[in-house]
DORONU-202042 format. One record per residue (C-alpha): x, y, z. Coordinates in Angstrom, 1 decimal, padded with zeros to 4 digits. Layout:
% DORONU-202042
+--------+--------+--------+
:   east :  north :     up :
+--------+--------+--------+
:      X :      Y :      Z :
...
+--------+--------+--------+
END
This chain:
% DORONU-202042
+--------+--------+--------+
:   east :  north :     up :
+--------+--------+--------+
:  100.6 :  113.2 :  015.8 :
:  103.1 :  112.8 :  018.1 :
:  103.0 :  114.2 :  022.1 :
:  106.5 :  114.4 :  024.2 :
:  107.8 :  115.5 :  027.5 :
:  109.0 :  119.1 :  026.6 :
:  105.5 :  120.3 :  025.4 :
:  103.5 :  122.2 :  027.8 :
:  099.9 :  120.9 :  029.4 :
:  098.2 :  123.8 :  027.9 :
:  099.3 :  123.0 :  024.4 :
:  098.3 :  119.6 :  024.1 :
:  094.8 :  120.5 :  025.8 :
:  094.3 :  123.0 :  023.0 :
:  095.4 :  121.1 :  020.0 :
:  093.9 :  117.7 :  021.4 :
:  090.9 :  118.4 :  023.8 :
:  089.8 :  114.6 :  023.7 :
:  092.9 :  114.4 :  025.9 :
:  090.7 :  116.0 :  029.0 :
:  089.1 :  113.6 :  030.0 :
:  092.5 :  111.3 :  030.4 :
:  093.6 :  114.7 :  032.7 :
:  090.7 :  115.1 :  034.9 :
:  091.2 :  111.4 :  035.5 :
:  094.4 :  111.3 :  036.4 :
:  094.1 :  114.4 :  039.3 :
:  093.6 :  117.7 :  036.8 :
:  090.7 :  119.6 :  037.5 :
:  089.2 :  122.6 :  035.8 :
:  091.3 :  122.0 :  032.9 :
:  088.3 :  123.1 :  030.6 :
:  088.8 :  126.6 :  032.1 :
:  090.4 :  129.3 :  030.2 :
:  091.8 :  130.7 :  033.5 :
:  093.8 :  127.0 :  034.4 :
:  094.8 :  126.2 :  030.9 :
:  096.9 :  129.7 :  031.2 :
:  098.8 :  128.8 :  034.5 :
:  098.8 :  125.3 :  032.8 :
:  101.0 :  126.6 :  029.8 :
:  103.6 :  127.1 :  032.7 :
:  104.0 :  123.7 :  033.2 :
:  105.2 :  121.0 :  030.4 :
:  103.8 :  117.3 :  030.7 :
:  107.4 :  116.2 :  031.9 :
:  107.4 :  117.9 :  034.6 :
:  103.7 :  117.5 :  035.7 :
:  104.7 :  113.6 :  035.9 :
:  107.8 :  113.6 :  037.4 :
:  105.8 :  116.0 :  040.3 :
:  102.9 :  113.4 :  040.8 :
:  105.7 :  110.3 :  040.4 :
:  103.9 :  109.0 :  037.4 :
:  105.6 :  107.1 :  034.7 :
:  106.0 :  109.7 :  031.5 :
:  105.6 :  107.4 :  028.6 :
:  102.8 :  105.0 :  029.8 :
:  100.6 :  108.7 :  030.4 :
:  101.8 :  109.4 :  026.7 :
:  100.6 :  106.1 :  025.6 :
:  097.3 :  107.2 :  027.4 :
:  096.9 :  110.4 :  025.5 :
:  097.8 :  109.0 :  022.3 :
:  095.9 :  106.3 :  022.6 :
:  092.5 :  109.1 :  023.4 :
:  094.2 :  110.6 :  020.4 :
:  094.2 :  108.0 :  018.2 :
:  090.1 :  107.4 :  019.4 :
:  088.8 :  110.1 :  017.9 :
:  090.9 :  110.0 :  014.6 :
:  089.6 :  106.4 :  013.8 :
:  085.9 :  107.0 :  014.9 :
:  084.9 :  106.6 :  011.7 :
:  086.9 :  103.4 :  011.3 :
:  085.3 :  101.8 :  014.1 :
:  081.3 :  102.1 :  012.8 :
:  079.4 :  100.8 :  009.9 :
:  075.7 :  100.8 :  009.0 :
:  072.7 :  099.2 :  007.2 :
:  073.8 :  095.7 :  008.5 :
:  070.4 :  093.5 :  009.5 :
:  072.4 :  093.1 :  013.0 :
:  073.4 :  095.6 :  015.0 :
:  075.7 :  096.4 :  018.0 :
:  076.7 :  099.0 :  020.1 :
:  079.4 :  099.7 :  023.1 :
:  082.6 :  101.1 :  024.4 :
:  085.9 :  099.7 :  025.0 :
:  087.8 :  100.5 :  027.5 :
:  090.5 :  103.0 :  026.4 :
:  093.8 :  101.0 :  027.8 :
:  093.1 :  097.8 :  025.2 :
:  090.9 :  099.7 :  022.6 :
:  093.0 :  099.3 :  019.8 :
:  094.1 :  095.8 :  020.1 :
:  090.3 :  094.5 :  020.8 :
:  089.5 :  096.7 :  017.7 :
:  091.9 :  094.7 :  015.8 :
:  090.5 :  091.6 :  016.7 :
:  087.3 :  092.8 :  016.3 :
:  087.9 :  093.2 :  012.5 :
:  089.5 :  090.1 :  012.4 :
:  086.6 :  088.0 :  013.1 :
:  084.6 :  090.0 :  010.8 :
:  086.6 :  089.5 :  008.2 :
:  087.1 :  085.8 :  008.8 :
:  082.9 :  085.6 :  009.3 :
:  081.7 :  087.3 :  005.7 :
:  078.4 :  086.1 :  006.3 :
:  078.4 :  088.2 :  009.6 :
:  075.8 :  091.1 :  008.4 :
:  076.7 :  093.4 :  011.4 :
:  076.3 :  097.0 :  012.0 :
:  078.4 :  098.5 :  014.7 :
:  079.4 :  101.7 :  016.7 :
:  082.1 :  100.9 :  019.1 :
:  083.6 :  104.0 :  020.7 :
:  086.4 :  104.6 :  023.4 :
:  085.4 :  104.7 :  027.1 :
:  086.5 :  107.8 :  027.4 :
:  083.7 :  108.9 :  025.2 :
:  080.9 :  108.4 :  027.8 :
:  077.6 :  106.2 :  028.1 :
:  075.4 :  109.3 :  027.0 :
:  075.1 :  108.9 :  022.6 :
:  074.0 :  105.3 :  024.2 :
:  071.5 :  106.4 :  026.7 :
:  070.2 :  109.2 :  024.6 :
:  069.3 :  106.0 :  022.0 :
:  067.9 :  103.5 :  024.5 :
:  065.7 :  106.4 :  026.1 :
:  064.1 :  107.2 :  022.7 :
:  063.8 :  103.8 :  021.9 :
:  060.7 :  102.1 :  023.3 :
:  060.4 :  099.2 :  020.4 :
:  062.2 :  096.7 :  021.1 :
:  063.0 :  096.1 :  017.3 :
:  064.4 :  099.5 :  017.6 :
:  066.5 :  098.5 :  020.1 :
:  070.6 :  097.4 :  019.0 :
:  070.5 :  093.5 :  018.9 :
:  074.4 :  093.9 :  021.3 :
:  075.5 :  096.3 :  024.3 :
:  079.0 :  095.8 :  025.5 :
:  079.9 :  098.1 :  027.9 :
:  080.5 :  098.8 :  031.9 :
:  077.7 :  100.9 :  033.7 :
:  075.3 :  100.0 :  036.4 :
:  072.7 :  103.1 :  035.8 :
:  072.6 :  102.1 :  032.0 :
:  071.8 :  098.6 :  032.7 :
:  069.5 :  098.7 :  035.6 :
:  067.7 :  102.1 :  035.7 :
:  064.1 :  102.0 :  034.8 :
:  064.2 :  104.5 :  032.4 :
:  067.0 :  103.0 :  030.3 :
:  068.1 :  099.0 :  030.3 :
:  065.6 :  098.3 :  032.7 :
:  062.6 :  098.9 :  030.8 :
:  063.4 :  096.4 :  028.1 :
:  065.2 :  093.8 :  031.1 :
:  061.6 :  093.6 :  032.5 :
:  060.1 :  092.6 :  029.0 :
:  062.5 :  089.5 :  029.0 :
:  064.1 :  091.0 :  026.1 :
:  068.1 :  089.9 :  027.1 :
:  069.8 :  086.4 :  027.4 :
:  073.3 :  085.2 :  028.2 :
:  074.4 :  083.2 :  025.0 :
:  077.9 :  083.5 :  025.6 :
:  078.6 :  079.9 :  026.0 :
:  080.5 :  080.7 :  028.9 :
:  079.1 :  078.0 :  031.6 :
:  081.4 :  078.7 :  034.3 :
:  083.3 :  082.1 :  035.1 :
:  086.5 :  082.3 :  036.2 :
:  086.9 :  080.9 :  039.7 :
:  088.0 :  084.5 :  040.7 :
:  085.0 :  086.0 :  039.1 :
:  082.3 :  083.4 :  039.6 :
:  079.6 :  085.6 :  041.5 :
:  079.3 :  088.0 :  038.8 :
:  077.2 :  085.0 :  036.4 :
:  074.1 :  086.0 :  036.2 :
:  071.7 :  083.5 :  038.0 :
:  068.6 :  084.9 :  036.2 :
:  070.6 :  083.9 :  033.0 :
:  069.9 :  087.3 :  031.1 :
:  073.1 :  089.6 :  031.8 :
:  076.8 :  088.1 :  030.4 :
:  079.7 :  089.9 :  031.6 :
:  082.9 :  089.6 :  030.1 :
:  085.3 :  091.1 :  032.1 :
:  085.5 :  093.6 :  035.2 :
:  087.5 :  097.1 :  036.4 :
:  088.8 :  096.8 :  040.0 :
:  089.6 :  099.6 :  041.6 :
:  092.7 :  099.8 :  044.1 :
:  094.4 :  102.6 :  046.4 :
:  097.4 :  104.2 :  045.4 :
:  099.4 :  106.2 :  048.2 :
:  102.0 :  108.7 :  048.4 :
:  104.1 :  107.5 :  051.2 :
:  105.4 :  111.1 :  050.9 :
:  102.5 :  112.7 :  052.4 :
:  101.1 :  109.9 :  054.9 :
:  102.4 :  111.4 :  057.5 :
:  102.3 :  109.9 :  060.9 :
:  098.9 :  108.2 :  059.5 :
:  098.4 :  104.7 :  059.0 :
:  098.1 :  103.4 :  055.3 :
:  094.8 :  102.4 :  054.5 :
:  094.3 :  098.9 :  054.1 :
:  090.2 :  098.6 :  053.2 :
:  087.4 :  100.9 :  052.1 :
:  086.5 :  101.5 :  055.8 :
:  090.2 :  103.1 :  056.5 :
:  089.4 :  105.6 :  053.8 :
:  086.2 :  106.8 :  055.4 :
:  088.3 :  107.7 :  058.6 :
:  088.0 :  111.4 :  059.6 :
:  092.4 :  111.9 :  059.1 :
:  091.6 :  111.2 :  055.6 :
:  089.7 :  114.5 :  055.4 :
:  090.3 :  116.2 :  052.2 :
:  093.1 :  113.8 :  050.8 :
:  091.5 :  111.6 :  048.6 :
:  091.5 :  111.7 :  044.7 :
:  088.4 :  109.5 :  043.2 :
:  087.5 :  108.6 :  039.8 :
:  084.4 :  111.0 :  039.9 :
:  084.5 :  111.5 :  035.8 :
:  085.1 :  107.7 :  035.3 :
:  081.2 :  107.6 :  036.3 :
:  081.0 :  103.5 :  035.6 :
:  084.0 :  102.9 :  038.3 :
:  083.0 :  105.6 :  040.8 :
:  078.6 :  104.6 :  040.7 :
:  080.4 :  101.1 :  041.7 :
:  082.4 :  102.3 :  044.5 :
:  079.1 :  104.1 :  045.5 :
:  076.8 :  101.8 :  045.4 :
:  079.2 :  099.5 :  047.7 :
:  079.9 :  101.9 :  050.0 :
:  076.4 :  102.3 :  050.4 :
:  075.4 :  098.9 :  051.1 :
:  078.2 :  098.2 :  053.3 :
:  078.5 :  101.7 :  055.3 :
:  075.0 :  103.5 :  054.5 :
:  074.6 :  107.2 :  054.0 :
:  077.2 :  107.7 :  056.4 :
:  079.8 :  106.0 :  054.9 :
:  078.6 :  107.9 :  051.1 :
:  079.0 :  111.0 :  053.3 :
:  082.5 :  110.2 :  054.6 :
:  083.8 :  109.6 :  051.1 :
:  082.6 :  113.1 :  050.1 :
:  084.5 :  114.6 :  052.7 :
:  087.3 :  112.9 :  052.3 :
:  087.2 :  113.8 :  048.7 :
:  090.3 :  116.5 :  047.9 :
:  088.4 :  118.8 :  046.0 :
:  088.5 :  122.6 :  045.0 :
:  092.2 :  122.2 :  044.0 :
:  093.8 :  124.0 :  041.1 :
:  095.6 :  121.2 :  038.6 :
:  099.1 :  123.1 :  039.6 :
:  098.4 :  121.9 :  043.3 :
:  097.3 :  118.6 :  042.3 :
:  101.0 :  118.1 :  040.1 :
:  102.8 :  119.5 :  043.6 :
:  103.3 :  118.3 :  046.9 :
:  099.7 :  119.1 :  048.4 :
:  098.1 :  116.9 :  046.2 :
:  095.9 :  113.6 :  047.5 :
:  097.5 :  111.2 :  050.1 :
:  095.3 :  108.6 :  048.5 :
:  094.3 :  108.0 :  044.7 :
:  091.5 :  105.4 :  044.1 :
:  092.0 :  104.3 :  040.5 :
:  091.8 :  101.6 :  038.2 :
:  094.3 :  098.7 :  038.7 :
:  095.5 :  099.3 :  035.4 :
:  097.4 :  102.7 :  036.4 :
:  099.7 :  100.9 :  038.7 :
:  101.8 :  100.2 :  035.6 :
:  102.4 :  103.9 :  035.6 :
:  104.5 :  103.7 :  038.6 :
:  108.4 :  104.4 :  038.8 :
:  111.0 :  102.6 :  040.5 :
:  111.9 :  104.1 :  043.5 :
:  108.2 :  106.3 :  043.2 :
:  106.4 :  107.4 :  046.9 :
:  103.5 :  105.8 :  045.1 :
:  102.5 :  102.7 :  046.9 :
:  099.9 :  100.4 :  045.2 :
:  097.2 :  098.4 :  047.8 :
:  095.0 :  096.2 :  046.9 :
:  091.9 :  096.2 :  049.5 :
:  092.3 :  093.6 :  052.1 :
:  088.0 :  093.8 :  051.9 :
:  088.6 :  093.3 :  048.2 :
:  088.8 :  096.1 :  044.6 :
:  085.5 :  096.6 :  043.8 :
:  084.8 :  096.2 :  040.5 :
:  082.7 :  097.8 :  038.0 :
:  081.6 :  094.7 :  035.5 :
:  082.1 :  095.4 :  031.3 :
:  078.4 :  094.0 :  030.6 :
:  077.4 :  092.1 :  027.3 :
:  073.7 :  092.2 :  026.8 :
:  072.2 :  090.2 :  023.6 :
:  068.7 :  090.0 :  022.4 :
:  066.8 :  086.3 :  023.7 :
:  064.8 :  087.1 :  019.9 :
:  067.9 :  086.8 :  018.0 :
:  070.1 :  084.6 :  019.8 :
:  070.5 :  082.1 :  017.0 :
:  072.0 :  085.1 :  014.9 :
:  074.0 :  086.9 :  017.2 :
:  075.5 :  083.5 :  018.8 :
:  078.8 :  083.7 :  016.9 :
:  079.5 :  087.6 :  018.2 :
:  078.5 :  086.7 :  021.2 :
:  080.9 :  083.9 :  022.0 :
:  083.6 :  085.4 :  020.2 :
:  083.2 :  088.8 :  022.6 :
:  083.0 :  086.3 :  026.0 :
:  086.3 :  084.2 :  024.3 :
:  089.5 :  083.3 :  024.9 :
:  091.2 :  085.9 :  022.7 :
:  089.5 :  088.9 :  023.8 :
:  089.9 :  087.6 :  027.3 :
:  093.3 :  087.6 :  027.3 :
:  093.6 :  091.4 :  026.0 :
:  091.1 :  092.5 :  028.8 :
:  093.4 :  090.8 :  031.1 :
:  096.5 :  090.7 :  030.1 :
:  097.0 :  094.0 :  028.4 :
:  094.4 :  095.8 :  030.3 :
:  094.6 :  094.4 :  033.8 :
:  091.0 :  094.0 :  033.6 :
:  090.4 :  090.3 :  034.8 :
:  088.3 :  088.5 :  032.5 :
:  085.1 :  086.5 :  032.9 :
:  086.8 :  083.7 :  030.7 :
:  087.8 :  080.1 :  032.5 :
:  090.6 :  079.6 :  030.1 :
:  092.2 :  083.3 :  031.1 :
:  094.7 :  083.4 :  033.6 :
:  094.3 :  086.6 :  035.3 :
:  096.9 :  088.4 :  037.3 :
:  094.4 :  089.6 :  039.9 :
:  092.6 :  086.0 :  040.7 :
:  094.7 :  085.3 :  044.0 :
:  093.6 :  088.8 :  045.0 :
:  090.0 :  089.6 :  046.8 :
:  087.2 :  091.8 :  044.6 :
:  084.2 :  093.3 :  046.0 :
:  081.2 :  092.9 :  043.7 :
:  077.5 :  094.6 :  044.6 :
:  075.6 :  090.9 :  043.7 :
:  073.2 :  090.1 :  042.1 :
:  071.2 :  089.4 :  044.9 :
:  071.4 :  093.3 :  046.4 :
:  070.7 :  094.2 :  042.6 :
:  067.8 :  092.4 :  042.2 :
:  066.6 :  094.0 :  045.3 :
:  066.9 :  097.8 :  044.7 :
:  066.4 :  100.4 :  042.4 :
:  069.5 :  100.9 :  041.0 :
:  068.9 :  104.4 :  039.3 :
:  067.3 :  105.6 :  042.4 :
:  070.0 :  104.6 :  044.8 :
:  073.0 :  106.3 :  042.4 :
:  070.8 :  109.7 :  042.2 :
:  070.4 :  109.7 :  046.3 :
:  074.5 :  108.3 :  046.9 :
:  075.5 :  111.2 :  044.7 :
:  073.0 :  113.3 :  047.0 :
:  075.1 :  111.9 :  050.0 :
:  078.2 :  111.9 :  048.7 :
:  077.5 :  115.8 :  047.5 :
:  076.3 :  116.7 :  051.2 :
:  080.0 :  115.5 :  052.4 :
:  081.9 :  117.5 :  050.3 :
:  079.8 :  120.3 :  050.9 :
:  080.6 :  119.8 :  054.7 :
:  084.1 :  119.6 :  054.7 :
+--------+--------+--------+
END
């Protein structure tokens, strides 16, 4: 398999559809449409990035990498092992966490493990659909690893088992990162490994005479209507920026976001000139940038909010599942998160390149003191209501 410049969008859709998702991400939408993928043939992948300014191998490296995902699912799982885990990794480092992953089973033959680990890309739902119909905790995977604040906290999911004590932080990790040290859980039952800030990216091109923003409250203004691309299928990241809008702005601020959301485009506008003044994305896709790009990267003077990579173990097996637990909270896999990844890690012994820089995190505290599944259903109520009101 190998993708390049000259071959048109609609062509590598077809042959590779696990490539969508990486598309909608990144500003295409309706690409699932047999109407768009026809004007999409139109247009090859060279010259859909050199329109948005986006650097044409690192989104190759993207798509190969979503590519490469689903060829090695089954390299990725095995069964019948008396412990078991389950997550997702987040597509930018997948491969080289998976290859450390095998390493330390390999080096730790007394490690009975089962494991599915799957691409982010794939979605939280094959682990919902699980957790829902399991009401035994013995049923229940002995490791979690993955970013998502419904799947953790909802009642109906995480939550249910979280309120039978079953979790507990044995990652060894005493201390965060001094960058990150808010996220340790006080109740000593969630570990979290690592984090996804979001950041703006702006096309000086089409600010205009508008000042660029500089914190989540510029973004809500009223000139932003309709010129804002959000991560609305990276449902982890965007439930984060939610829920903080939310808390810091109420059900106006949700509101504002929708509207400001650029939506009902066709992907040929959003690779053109019209397409969003801002994107909010993952820190990670500034590396996409060009020299001499209109793309400006801004980090939030208020801080990136983050949506935090979670690691829950069972309290009932924690002598058993100490070793994977440490190992997944260490050093090594640390380092990938954050230095191949941009995804600051949790680890004290990780230098990050994000830790001088300010990150917004919900807290525990505000957490602790909502329903969590509630509040995302009514902020995507809210945030539904403004883009209907644009």
């Amino acid at each position: 398999m190998k993708i390049n410049g000259t071959m048109n969008i609609k062509d590598i859709l077809v042959k590779y559809p696990e490539t969508i998702e990486i598309f909608r991400n990144n500003g295409f939408k309706g690409v699932e449409k047999a109407e768009v993928l026809e004007k999409l043939s139109t247009i090859t992948l060279e010259e859909a990035m050199r329109l948005k300014k986006m650097d044409l191998n690192s989104f190759i490296a993207l798509l190969t990498e979503s590519i490469n995902s689903k060829m090695k699912n089954s390299e990725i799982s095995k069964s019948n092992g008396e412990l078991s885990l389950m997550g997702l990794l987040p597509c930018p480092v997948r491969i080289p966490l998976l290859k450390k992953f095998e390493e330390f089973l390999n080096n730790n033959p007394d490690l009975n493990l089962s494991y599915q680990l799957k691409a982010a890309s794939a979605g939280l739902g094959w682990i919902k659909e699980n957790v829902i119909k399991t009401d035994k905790i013995e049923n229940l995977a002995d490791i979690f690893i993955s970013a998502g604040f419904d799947l953790f906290f909802e009642k109906d999911l995480m939550g249910k088992f979280k309120e039978r004590k079953v979790f507990k932080d044995i990652s060894g990790v005493e201390n965060y990162n001094s960058a990150l040290q808010s996220l340790k859980d006080p109740y000593g039952e969630y570990s979290i490994i690592g984090a996804v800030p979001a950041i703006f990216m702006v096309n000086k091109n089409l600010l205009g005479d508008r000042i660029s923003p500089k914190s989540w409250a510029d973004i809500l203004k009223p000139e932003f209507k309709a010129s804002i691309s959000l991560p609305v299928a990276d449902f982890d990241l965007f439930n984060a920026i939610l829920v903080n809008i939310y808390k810091l702005y109420g059900e106006n601020g949700v509101k504002a976001l929708g509207r400001n959301l650029m939506s009902n485009m066709h992907p040929a506008e959003m690779v053109g000139s019209n397409g969003p003044t801002i994107t909010v994305m993952p820190f990670f896709f500034s590396k996409m940038i060009r020299e001499n790009s209109p793309m400006m990267p801004i980090w939030p003077e208020d801080g990136a909010i983050i949506s935090p990579i979670f690691m829950l173990t069972k309290a009932d097996k924690a002598d058993k599942l100490k070793k994977i637990a440490e190992f997944m909270s260490g050093k090594e896999i640390g380092e990938i998160l954050s230095h191949q990844g941009l995804f600051p890690s949790t680890n004290p012994e990780v230098s990050n390149i994000s830790d001088e820089k300010p990150m917004m995190w919900i807290g525990w505290d505000h957490i602790y003191s909502i329903d969590m599944g509630k509040t995302i259903k009514h902020c995507e109520k809210l945030f539904k209501e403004g883009v209907d009101n644009q």
